[in-house]
C-alpha positions in Angstrom: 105.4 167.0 104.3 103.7 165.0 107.1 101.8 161.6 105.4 99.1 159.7 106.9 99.3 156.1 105.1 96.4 153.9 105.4 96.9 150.1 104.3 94.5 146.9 104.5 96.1 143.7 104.4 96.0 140.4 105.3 96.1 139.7 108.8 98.4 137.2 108.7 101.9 136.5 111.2 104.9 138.3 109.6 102.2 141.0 107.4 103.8 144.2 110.1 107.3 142.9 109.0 107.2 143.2 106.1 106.1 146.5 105.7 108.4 147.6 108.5 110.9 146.3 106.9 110.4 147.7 103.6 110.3 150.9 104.9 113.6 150.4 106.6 114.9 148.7 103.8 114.3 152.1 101.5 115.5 154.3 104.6 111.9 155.6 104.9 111.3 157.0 108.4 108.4 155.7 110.5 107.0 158.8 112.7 104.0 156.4 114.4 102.5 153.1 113.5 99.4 151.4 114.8 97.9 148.6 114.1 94.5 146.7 114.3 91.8 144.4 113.0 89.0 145.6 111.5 85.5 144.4 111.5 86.4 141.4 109.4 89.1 139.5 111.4 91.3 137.9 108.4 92.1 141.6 107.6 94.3 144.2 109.4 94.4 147.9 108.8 98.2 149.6 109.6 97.9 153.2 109.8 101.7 154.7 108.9 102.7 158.4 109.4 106.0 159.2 107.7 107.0 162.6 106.2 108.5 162.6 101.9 107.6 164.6 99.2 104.9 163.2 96.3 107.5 161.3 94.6 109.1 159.5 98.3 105.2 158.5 99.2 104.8 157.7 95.4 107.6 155.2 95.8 106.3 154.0 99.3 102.8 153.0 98.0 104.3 150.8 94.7 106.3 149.4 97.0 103.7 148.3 99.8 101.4 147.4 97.1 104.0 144.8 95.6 103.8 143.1 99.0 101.6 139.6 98.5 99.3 140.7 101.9 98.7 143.9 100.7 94.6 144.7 99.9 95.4 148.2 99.4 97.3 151.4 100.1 95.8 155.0 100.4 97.3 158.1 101.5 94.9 159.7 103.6 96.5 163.3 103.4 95.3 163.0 99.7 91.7 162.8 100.3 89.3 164.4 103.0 89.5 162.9 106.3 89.4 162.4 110.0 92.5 161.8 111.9 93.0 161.4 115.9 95.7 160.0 118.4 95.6 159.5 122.0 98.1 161.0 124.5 98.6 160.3 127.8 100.7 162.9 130.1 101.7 163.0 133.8 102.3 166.2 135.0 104.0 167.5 138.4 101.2 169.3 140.5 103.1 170.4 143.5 100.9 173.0 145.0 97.1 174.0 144.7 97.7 176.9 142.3 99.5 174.3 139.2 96.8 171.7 140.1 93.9 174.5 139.0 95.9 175.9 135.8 96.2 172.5 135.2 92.4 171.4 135.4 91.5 174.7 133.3 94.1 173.7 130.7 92.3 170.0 130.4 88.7 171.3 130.5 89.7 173.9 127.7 91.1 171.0 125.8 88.0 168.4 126.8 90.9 166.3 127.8 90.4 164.5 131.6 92.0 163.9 134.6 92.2 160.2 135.0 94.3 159.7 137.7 95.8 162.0 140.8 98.8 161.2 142.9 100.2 163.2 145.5 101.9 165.3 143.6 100.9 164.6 139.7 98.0 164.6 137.7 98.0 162.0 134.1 95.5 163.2 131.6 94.0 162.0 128.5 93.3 163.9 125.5 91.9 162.4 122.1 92.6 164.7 119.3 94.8 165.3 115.9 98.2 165.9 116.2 98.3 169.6 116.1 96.0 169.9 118.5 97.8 168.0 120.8 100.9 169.6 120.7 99.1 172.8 121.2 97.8 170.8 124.5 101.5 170.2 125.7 102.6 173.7 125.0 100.1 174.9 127.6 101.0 172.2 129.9 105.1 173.0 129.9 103.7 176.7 130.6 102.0 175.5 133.8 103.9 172.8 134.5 106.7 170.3 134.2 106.0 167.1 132.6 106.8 164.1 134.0 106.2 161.6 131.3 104.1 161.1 128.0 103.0 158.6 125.5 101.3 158.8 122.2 99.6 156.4 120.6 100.1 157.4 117.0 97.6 158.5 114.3 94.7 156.6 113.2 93.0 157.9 110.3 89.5 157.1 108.4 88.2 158.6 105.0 84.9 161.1 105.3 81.9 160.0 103.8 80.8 156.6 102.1 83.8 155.7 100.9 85.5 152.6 102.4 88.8 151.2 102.3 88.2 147.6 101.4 89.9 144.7 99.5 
């Protein structure tokens, strides 16, 4: 089962390390990692996605909360929340008739077209991860993909609640 981790911590050099490393250490896989200040700039908040079972994510967070920079660990997919990554795609647009499907595709979507070349189109599309790959689907129907990038998942709680040290 897909897990979104959220963890606050110090923001000090070597903080990403170690938790990279304890995750590699464990043979925990890393699908996406970002990585950020927050509003208080001696703290950092590490958003990890990583797929396990209750008990592998169980493990994880004892783990990560041993660590001496570690505020606190929650995983998101526990408690209601909102989730988004950012892709970036360039697609091949050869002719006028993939350049339109291509358009409809991103307006449907509410990505954008933020840059043209002579023969591609890159778009940008905020979103959560299914939705996104739902996105690309339609794309590789209309057209060939050039390159991508994601940016990984970010992830905040709904409602008052705050993740703070």
């Amino acid at each position: 089962m897909r897990r979104i981790l959220s963890i606050l911590l110090e923001n000090e050099p070597g903080s990403l390390s170690r938790i990279v490393g304890l995750f590699s250490q464990r043979a925990y896989n890393i699908d996406s990692l970002t990585v950020g200040t927050t509003a208080d700039q001696t703290l950092s908040r590490i958003t990890i996605t990583t797929h396990g079972d209750d008990r592998v994510v169980e493990q994880i967070t004892k783990q990560v909360n041993k660590l001496v920079d570690v505020l606190k660990i929650i995983d998101l997919t526990e408690v209601p929340h909102i989730e988004r990554e950012l892709l970036l795609v360039k697609v091949f647009a050869k002719d006028e008739a993939t350049r339109a499907a291509v358009t409809r595709i991103a307006d449907v979507f509410q990505g954008s077209i933020i840059d043209m070349g002579k023969q591609s189109y890159t778009l940008q599309l905020l979103s959560n991860a299914e939705r996104l790959e739902a996105f690309l689907d339609m794309l590789r129907h209309e057209s060939d993909i050039i390159e991508l990038v994601r940016s990984g998942a970010v992830g905040i709680g709904r409602g008052d609640k705050a993740l703070k040290g």
